[in-house]
OpenMM code with the backbone's topology and positions (N, CA, C; nanometers):
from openmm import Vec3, app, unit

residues = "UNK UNK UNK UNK UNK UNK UNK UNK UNK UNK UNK UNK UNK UNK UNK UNK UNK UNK UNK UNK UNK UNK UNK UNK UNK UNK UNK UNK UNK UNK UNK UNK UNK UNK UNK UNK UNK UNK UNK UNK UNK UNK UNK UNK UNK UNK UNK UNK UNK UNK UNK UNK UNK UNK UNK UNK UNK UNK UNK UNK UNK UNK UNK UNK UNK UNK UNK UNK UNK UNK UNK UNK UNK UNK UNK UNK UNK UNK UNK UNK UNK UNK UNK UNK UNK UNK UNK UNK UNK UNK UNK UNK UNK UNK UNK UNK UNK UNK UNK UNK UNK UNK UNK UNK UNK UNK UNK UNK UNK UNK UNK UNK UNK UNK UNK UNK UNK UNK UNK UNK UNK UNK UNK UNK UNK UNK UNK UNK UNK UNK UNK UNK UNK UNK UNK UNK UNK UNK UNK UNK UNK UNK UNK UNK UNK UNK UNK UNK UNK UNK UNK UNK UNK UNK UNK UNK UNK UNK UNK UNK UNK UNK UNK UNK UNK UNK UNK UNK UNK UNK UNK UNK UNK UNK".split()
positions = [
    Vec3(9.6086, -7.5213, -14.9207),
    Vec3(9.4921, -7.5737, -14.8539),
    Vec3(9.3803, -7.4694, -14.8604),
    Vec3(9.2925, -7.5213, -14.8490),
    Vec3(9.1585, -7.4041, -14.9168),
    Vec3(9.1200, -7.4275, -14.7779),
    Vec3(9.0673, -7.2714, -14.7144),
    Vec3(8.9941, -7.2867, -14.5759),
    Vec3(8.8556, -7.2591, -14.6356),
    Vec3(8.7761, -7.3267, -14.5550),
    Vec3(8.6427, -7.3266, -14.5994),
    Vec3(8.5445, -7.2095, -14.5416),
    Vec3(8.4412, -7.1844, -14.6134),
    Vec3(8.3862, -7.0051, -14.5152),
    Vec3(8.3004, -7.0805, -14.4558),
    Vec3(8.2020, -6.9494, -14.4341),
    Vec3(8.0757, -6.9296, -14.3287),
    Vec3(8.0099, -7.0504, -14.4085),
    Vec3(7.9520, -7.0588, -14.5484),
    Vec3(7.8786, -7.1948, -14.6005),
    Vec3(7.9012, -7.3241, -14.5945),
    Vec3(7.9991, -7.3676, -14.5614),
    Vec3(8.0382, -7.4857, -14.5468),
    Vec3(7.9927, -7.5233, -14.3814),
    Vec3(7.9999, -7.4640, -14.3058),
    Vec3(7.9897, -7.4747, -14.1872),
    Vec3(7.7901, -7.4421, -14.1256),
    Vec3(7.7630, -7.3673, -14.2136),
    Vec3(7.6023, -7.3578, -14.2153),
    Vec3(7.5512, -7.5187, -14.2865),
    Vec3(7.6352, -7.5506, -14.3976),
    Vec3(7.5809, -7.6834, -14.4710),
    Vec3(7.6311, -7.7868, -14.3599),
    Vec3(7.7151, -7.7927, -14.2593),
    Vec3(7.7033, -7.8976, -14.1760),
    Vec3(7.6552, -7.9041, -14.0793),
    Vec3(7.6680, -7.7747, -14.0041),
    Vec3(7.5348, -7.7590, -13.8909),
    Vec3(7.3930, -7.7645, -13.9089),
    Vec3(7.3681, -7.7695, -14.0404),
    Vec3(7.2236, -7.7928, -14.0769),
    Vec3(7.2042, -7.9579, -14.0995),
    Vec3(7.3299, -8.0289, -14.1624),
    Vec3(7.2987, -8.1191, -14.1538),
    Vec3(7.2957, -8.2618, -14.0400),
    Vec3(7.3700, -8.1428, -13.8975),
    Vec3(7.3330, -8.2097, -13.8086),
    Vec3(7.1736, -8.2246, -13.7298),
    Vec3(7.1841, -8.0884, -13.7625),
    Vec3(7.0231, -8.0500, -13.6820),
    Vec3(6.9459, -8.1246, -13.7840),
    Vec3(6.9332, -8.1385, -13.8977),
    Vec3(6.8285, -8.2669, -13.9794),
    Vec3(6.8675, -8.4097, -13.9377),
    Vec3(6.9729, -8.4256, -13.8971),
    Vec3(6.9907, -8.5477, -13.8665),
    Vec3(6.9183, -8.6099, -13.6621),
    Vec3(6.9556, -8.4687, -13.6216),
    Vec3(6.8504, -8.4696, -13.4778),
    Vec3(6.7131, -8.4775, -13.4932),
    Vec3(6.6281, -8.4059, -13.6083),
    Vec3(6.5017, -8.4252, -13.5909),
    Vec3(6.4293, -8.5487, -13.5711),
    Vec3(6.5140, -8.6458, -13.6919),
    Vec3(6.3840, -8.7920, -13.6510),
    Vec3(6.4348, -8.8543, -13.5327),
    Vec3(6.5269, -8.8365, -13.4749),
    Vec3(6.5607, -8.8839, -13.3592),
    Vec3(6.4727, -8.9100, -13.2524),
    Vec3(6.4247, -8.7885, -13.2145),
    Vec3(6.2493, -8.7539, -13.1031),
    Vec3(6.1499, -8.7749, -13.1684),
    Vec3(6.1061, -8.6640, -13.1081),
    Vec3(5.9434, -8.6837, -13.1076),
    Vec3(5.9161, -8.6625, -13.2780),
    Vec3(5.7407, -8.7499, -13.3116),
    Vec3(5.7170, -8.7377, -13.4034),
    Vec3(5.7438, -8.5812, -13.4817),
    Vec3(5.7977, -8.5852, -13.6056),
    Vec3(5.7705, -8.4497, -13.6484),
    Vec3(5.6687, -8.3433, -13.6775),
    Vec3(5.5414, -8.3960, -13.6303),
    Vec3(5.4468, -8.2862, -13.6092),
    Vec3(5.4279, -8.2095, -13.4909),
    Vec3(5.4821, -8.3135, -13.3870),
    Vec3(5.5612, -8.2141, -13.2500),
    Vec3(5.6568, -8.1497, -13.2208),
    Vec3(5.6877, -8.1366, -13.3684),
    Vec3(5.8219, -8.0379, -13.3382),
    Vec3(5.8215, -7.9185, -13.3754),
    Vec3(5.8017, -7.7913, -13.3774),
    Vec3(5.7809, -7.6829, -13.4214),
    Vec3(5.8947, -7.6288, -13.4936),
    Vec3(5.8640, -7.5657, -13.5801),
    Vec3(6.0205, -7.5368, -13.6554),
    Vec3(5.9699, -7.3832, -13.7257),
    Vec3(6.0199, -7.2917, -13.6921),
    Vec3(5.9920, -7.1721, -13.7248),
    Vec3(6.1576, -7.0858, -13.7772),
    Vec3(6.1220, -7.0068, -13.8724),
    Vec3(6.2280, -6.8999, -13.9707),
    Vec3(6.1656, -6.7939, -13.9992),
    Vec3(6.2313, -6.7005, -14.0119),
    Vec3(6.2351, -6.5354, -13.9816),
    Vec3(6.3733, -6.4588, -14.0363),
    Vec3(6.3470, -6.3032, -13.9802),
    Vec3(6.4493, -6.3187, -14.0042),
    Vec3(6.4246, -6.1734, -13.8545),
    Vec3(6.6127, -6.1522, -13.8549),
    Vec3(6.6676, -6.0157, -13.7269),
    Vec3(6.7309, -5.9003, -13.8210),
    Vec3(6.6881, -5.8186, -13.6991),
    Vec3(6.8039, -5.7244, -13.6848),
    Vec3(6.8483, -5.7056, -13.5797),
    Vec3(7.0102, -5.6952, -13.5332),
    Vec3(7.1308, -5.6919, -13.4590),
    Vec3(7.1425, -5.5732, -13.4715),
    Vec3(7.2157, -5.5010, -13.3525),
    Vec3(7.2843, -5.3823, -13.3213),
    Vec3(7.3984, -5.4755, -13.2006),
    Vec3(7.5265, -5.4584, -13.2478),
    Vec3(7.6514, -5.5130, -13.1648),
    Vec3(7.7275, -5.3598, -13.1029),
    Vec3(7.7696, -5.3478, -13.0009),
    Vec3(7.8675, -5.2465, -12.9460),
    Vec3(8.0221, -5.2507, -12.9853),
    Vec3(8.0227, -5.3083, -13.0805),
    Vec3(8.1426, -5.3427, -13.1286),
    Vec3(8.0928, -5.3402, -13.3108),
    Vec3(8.0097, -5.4136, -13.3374),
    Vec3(7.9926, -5.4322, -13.5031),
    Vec3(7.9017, -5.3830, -13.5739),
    Vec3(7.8048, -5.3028, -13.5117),
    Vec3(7.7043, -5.2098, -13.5688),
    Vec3(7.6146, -5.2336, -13.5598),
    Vec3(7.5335, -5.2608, -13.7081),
    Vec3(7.4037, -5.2754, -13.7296),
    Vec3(7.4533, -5.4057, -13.8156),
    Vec3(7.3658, -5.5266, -13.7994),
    Vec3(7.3455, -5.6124, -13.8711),
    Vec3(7.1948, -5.6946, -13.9028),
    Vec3(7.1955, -5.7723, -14.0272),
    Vec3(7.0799, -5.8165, -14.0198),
    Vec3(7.0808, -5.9713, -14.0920),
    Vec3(6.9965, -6.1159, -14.0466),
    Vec3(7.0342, -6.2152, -14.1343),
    Vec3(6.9060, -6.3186, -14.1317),
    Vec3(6.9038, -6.4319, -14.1379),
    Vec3(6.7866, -6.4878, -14.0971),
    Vec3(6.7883, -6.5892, -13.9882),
    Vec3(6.7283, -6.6357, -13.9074),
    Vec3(6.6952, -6.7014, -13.7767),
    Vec3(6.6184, -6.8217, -13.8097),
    Vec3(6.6545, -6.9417, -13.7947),
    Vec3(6.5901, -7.0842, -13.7791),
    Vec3(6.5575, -7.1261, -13.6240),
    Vec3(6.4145, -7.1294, -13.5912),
    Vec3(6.4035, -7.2293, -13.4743),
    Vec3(6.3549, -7.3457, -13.4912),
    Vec3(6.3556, -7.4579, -13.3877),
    Vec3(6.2818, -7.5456, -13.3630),
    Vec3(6.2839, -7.6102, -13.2135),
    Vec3(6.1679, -7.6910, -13.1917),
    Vec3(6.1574, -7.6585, -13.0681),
    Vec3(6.2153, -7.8368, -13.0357),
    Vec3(6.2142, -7.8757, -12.9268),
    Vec3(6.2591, -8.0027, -12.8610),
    Vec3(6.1884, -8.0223, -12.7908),
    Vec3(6.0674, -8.0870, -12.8110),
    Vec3(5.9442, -8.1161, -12.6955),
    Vec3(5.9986, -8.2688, -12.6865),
    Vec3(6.0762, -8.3260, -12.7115),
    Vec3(6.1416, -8.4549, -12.6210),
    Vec3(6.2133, -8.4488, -12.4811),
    Vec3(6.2666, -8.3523, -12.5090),
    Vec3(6.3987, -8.3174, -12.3765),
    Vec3(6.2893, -8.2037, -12.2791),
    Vec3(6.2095, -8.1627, -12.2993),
    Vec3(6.1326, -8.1073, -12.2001),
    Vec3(6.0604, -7.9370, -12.2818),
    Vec3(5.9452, -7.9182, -12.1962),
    Vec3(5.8824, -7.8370, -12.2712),
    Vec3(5.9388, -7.6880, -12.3206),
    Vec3(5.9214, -7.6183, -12.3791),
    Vec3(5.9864, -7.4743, -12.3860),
    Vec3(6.1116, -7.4355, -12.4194),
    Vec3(6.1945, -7.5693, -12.4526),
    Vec3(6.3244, -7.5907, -12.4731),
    Vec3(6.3115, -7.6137, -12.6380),
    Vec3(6.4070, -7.5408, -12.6973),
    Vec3(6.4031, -7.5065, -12.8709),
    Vec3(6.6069, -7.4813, -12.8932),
    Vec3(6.6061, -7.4837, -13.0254),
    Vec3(6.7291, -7.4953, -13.1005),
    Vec3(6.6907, -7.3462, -13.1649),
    Vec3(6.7800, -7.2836, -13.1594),
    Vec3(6.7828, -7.1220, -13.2732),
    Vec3(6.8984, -7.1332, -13.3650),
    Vec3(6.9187, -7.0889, -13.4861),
    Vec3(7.0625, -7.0625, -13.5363),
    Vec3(7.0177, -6.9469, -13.5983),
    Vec3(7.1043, -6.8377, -13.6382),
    Vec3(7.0796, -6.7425, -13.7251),
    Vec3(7.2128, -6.7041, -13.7617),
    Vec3(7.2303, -6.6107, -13.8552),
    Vec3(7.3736, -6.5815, -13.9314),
    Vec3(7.3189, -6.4136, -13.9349),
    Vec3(7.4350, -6.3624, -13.8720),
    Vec3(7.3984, -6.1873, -13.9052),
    Vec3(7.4900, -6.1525, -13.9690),
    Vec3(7.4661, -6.0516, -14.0697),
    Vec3(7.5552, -5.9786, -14.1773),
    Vec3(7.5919, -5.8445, -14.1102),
    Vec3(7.6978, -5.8480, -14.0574),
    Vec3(7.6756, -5.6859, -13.9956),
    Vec3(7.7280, -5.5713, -14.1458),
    Vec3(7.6990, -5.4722, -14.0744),
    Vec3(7.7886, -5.3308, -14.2054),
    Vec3(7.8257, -5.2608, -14.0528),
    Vec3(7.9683, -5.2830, -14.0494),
    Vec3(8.0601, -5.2067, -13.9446),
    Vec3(8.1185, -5.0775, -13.9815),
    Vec3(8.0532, -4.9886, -13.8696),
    Vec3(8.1300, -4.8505, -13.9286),
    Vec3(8.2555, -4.8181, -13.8124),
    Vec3(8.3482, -4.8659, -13.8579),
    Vec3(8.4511, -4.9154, -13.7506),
    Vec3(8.5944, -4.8316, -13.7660),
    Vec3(8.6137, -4.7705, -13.8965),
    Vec3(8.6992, -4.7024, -13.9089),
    Vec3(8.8486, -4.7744, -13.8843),
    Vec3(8.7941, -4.9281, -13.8775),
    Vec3(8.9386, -4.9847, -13.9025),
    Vec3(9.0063, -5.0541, -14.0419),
    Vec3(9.1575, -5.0496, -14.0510),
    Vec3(9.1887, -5.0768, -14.2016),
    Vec3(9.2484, -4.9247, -14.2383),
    Vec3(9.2808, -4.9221, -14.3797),
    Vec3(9.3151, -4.8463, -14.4730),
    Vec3(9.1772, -4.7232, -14.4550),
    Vec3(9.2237, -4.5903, -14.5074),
    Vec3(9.1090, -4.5571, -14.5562),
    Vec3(9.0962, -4.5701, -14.6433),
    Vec3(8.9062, -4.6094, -14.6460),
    Vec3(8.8914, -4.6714, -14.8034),
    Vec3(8.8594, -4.8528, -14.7945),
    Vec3(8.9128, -4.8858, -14.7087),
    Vec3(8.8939, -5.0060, -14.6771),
    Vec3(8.8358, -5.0557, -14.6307),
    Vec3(8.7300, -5.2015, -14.6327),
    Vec3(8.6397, -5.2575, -14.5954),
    Vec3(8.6615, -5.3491, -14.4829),
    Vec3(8.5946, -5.3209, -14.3782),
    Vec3(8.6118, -5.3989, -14.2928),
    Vec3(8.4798, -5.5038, -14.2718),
    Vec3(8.4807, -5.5925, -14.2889),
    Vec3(8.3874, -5.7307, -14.2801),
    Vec3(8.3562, -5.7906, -14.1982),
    Vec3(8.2427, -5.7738, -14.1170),
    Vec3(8.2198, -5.8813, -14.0041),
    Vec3(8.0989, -5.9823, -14.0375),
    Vec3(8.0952, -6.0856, -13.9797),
    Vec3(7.9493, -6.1543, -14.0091),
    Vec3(7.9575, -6.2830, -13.8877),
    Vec3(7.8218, -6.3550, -13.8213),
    Vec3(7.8470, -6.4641, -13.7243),
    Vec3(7.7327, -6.4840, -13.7781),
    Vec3(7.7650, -6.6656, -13.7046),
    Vec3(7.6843, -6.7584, -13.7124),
    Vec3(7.6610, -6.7871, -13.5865),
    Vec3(7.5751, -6.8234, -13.5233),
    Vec3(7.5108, -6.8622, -13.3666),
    Vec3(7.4217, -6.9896, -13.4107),
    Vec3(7.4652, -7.0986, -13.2381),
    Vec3(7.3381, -7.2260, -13.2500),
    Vec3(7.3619, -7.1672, -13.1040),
    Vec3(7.2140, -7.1788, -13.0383),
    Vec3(7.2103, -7.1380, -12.9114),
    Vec3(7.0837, -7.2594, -12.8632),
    Vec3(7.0725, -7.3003, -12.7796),
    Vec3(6.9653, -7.3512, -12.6903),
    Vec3(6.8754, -7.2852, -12.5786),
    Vec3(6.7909, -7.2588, -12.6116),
    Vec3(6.6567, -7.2101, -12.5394),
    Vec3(6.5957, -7.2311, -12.4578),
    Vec3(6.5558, -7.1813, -12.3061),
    Vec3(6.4525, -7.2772, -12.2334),
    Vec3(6.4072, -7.1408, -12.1435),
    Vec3(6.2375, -7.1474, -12.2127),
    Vec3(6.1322, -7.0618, -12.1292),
    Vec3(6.1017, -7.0409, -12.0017),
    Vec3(6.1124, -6.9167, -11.9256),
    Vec3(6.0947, -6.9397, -11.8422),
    Vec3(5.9467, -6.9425, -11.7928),
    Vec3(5.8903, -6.9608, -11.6739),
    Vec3(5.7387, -6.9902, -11.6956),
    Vec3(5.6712, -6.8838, -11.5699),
    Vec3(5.5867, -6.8091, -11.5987),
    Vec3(5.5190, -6.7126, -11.4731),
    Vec3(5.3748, -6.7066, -11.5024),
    Vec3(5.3097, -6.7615, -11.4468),
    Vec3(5.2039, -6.7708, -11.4697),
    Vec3(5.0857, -6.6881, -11.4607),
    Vec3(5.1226, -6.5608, -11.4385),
    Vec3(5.0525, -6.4016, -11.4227),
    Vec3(5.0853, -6.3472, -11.5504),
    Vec3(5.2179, -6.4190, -11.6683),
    Vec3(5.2162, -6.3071, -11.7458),
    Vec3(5.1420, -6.3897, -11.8581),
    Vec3(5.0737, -6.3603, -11.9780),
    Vec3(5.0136, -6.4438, -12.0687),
    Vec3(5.0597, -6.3941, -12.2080),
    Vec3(5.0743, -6.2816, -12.1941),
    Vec3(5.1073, -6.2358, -12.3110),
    Vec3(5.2768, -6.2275, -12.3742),
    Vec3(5.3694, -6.2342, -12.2448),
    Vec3(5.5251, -6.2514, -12.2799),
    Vec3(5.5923, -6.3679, -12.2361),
    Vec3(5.6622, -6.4215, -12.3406),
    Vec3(5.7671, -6.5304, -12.2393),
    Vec3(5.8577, -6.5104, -12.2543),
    Vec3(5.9229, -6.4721, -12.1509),
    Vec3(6.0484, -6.4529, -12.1047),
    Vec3(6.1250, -6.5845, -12.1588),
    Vec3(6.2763, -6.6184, -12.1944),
    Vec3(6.3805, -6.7371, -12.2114),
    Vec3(6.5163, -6.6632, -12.1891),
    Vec3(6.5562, -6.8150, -12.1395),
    Vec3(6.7250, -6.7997, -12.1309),
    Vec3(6.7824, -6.9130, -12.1957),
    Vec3(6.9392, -6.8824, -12.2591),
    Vec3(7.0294, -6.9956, -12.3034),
    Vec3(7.1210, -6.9815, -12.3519),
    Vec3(7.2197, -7.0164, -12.4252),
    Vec3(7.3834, -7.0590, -12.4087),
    Vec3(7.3588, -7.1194, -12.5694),
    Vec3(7.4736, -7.1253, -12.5985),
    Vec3(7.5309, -7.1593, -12.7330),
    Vec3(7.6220, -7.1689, -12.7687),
    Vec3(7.7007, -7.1216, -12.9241),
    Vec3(7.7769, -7.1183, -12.9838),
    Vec3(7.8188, -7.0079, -13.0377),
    Vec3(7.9179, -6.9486, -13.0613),
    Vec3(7.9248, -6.8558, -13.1950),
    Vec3(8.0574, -6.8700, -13.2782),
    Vec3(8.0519, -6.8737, -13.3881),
    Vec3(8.1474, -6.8379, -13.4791),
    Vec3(8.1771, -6.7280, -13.5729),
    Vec3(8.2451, -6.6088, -13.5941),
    Vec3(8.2855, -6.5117, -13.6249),
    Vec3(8.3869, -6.4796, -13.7609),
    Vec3(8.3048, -6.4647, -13.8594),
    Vec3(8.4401, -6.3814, -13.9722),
    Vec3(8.4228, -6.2491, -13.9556),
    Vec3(8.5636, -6.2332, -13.9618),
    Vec3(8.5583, -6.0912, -14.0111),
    Vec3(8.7301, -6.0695, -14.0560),
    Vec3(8.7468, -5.9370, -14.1422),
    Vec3(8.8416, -5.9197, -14.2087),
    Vec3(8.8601, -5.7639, -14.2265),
    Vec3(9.0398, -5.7006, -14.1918),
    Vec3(9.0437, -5.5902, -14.1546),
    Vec3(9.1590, -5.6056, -14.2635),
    Vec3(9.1383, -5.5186, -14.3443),
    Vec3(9.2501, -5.4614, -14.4922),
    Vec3(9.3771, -5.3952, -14.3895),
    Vec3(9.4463, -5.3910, -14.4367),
    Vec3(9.5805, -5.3047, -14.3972),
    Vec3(9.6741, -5.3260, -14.5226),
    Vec3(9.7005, -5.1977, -14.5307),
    Vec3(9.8366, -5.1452, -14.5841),
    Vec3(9.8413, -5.2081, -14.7952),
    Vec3(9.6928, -5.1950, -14.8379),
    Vec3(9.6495, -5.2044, -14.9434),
    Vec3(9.6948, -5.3813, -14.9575),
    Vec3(9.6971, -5.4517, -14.8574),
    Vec3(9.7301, -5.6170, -14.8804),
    Vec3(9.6316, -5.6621, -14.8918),
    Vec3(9.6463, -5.8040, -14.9376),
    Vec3(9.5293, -5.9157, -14.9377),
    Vec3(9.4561, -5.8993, -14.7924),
    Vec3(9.2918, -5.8860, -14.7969),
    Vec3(9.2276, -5.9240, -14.6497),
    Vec3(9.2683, -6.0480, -14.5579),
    Vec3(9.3562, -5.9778, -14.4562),
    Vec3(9.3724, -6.1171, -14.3730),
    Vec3(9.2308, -6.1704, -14.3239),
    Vec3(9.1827, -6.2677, -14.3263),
    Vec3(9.0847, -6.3816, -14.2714),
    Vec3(9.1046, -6.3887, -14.1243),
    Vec3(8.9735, -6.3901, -14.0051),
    Vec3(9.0066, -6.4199, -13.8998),
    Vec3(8.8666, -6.5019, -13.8760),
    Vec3(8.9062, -6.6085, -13.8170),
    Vec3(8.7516, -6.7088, -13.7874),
    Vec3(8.8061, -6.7148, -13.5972),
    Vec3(8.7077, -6.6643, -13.5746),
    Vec3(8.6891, -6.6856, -13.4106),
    Vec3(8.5722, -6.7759, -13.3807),
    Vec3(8.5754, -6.8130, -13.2656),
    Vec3(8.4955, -6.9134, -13.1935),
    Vec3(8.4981, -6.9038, -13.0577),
    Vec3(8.3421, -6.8768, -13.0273),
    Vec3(8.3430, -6.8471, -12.8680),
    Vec3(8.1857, -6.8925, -12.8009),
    Vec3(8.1502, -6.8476, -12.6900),
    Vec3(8.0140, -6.8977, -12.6549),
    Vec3(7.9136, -6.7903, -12.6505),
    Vec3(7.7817, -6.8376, -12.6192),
    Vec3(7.7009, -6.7086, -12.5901),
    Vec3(7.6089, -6.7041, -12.4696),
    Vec3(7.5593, -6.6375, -12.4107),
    Vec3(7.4650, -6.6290, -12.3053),
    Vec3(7.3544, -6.5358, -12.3888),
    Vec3(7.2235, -6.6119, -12.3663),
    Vec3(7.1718, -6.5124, -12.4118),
    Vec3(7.0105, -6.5139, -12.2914),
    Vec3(6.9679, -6.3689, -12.2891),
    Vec3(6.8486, -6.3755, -12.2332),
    Vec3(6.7598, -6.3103, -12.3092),
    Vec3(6.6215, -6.3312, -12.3129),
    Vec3(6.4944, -6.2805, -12.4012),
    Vec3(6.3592, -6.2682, -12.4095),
    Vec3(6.3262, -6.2124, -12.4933),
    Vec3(6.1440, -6.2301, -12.4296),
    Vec3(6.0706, -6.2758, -12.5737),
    Vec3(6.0060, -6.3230, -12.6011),
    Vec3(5.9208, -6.3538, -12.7407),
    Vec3(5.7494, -6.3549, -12.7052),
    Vec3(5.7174, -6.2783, -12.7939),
    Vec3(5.5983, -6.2421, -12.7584),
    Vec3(5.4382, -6.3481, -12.8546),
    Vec3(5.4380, -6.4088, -12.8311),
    Vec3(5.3322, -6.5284, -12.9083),
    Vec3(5.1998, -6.4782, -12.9395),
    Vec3(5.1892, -6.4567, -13.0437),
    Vec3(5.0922, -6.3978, -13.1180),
    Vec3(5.0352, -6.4911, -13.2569),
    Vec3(4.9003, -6.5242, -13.2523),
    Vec3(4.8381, -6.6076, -13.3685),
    Vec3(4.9496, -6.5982, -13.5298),
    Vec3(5.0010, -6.6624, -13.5846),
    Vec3(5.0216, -6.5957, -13.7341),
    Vec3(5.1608, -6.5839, -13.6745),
    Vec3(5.2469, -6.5171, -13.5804),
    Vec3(5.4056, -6.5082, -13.5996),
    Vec3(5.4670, -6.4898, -13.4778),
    Vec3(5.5839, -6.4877, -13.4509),
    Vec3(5.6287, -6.4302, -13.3392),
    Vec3(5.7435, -6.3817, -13.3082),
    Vec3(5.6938, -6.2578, -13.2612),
    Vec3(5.7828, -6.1963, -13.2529),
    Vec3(5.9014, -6.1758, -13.1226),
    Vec3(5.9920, -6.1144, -13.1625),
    Vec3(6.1409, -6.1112, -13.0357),
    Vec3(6.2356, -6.0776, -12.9828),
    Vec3(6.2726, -6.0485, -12.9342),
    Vec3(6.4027, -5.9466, -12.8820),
    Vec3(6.4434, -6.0058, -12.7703),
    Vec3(6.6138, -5.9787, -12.7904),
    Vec3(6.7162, -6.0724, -12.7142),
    Vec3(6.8195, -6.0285, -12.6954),
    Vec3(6.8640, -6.0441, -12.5805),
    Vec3(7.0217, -6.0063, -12.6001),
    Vec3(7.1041, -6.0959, -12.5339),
    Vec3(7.2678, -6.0727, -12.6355),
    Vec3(7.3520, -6.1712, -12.6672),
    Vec3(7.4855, -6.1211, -12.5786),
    Vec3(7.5529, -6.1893, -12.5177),
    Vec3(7.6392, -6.1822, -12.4683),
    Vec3(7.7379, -6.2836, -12.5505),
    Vec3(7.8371, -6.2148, -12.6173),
    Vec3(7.9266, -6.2827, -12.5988),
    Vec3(8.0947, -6.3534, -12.5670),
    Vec3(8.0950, -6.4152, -12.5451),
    Vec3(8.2338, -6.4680, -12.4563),
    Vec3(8.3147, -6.5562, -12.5584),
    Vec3(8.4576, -6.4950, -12.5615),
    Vec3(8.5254, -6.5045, -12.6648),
    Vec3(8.4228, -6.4545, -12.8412),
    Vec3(8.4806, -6.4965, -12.9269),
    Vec3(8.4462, -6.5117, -13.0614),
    Vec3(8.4205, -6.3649, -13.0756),
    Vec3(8.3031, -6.2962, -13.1197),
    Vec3(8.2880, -6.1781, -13.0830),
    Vec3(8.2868, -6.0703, -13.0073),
    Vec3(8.2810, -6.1284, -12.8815),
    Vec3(8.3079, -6.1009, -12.7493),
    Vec3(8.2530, -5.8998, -12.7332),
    Vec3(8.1135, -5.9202, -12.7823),
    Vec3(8.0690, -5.8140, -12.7549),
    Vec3(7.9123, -5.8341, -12.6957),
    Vec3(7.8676, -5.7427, -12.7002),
    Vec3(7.6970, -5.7795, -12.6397),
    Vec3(7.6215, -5.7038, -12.7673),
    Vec3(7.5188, -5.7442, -12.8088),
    Vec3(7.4370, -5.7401, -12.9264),
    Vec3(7.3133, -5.7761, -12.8716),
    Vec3(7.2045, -5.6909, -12.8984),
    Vec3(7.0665, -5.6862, -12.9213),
    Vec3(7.0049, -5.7400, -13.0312),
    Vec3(6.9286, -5.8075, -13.0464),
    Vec3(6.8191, -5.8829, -13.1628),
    Vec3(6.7121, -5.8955, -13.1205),
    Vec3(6.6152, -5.8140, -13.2554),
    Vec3(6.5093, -5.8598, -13.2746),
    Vec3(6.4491, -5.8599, -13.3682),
    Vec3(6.3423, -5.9441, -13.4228),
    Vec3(6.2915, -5.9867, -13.5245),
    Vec3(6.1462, -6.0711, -13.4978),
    Vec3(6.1072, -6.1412, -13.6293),
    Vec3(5.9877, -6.2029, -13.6391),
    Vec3(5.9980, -6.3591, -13.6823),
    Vec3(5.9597, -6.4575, -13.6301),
    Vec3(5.9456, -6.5891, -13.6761),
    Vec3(5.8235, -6.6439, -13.7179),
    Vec3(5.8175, -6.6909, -13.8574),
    Vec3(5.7212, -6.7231, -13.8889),
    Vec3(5.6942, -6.8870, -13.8435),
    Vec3(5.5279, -6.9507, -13.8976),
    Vec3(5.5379, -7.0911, -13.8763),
    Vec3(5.6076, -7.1812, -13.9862),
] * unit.nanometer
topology = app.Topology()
chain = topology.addChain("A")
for resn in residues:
    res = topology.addResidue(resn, chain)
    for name in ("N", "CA", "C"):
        topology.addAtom(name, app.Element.getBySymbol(name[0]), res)
């Protein structure tokens, strides 16, 4: 039986989220912005991948869809020496701004998601065992709205799957 990777699972979560868009609101009310991060995990290093938003002005204002995929390079010292240890996740998280009306220049958000996790630890010069985890996320953040792009930083909690806390930030274009 062939297990399927990280692409197969990006090609169907994408083709759900295309299948949500005509659902709502016309598609010129929907904002849809890509970018890309960089991650620092307390567990997986430094990583970096690209970030899809869009927003859901049907279900209420300030409320958006994110997915992004980070590539980490783990200096983890686990495995063989010599051996590569592999991590990488995929995240769909849901978004919703919070609103203060003194600040103009930051918006603060909070939200919850998904995550799914490869990664692969060599031992004893064998085939890479495969491990796919699956867990949730909490995340809180600030994005700063600026003409032309926007930029962001966030951090990820997460429960099960990776089950570490990770910082992101990056730029989304329109």
């Amino acid at each position: 039986m062939r297990r399927s990777g990280p692409g197969s699972l990006v090609v169907l979560c994408g083709g759900v989220l295309l299948g949500v868009v005509p659902c709502g609101a016309p598609l010129a009310a929907q904002e849809v912005k890509a970018g890309g991060q960089v991650t620092f995990g307390d567990d997986a290093d430094f990583g970096i991948g690209p970030r899809v938003q869009m927003s859901l002005p049907w279900i209420a204002p300030g409320i958006r869809v994110a997915g992004s995929f980070d590539y980490f390079f783990p200096d983890s010292g686990l495995g063989d020496p010599g051996g590569d240890y592999d991590y990488h996740e995929l995240n769909f998280n849901v978004l919703g701004d919070l609103s203060f009306p003194d600040v103009t220049n930051l918006v603060p958000y909070v939200g919850g998601g998904l995550n799914v996790v490869w990664q692969s630890v060599p031992s004893d010069g064998a085939a890479d065992p495969d491990e796919r985890l699956f867990g949730m996320n909490l995340v809180v953040g600030f994005r700063f709205p600026i003409e032309g792009f926007t930029p962001f930083v966030e951090a990820r909690y997460e429960l099960e799957g990776g089950q570490q806390l990770l910082v992101a930030g990056g730029i989304l274009l329109p």
